[in-house]
C-alpha positions as CSV (number, residue, x, y, z in Angstrom):
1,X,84.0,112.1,101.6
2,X,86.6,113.9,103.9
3,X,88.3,112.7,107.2
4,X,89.5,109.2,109.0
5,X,88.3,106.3,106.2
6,X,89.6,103.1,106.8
7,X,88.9,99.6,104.7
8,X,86.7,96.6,106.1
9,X,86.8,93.5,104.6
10,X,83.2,91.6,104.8
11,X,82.1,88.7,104.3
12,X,78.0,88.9,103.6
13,X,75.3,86.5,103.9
14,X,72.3,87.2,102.3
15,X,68.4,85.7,103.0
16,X,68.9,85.8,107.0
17,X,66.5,85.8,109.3
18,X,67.9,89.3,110.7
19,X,70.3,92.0,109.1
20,X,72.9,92.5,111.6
21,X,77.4,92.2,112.2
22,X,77.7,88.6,113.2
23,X,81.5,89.3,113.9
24,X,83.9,87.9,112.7
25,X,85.7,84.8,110.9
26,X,88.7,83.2,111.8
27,X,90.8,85.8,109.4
28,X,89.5,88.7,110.8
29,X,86.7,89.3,108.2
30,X,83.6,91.0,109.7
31,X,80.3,88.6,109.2
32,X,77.7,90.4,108.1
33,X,74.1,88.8,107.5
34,X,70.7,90.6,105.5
35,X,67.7,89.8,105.1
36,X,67.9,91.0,101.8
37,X,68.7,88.9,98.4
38,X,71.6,89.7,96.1
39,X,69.6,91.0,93.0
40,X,69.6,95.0,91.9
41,X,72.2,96.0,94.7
42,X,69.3,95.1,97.5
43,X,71.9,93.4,99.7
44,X,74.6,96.0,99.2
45,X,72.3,98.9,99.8
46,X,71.4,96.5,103.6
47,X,75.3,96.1,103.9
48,X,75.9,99.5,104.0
49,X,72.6,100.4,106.1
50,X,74.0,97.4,108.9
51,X,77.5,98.7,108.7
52,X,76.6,102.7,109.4
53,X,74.7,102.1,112.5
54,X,77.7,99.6,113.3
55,X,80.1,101.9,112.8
56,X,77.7,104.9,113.8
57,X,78.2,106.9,111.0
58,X,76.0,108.2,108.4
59,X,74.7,106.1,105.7
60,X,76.9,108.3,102.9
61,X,79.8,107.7,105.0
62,X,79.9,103.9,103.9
63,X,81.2,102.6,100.1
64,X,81.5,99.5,98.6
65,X,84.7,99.9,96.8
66,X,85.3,96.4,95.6
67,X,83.1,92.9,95.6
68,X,79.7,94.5,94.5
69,X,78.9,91.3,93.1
70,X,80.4,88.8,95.7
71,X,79.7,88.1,99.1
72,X,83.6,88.9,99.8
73,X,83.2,92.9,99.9
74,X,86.1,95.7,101.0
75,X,83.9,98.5,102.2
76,X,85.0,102.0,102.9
77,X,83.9,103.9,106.3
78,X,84.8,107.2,106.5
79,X,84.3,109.3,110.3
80,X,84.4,112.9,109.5
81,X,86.8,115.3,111.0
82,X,85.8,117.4,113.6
């Protein structure tokens, strides 16, 4: 990935009603709810589907770099050069 990344820290719930940014806590973290459940990367695939139309960047363009297995996550968003 080349161009402008930057590092959101999330905070995910898993088993909502909706997938969608629910904004954000009182430390900044960015709420994130799925519909998904937490087994065989399911949520973390929804995460990053959620976060690139947030963002509105493509899905490749969003990473998981640390918290695959917790519902704290740091994700990586990268918005390609021009």
């Amino acid at each position: 990935m080349s161009g402008e990344s930057f590092i959101v820290n999330v905070k995910v719930i898993p088993r909502s009603t909706l997938s969608e940014v629910a904004g954000k806590t009182e430390d900044g973290v960015l709420r994130v709810k799925v519909h998904a459940v937490p087994e065989k990367g399911k949520a973390n695939m929804e995460v990053c589907r959620v976060l690139s139309e947030y963002f509105g960047v493509p899905r490749t363009n969003v990473e998981i770099v640390s918290g695959h297995t917790s519902a704290q996550k740091r994700v990586r968003i990268v918005r390609r050069s021009a």
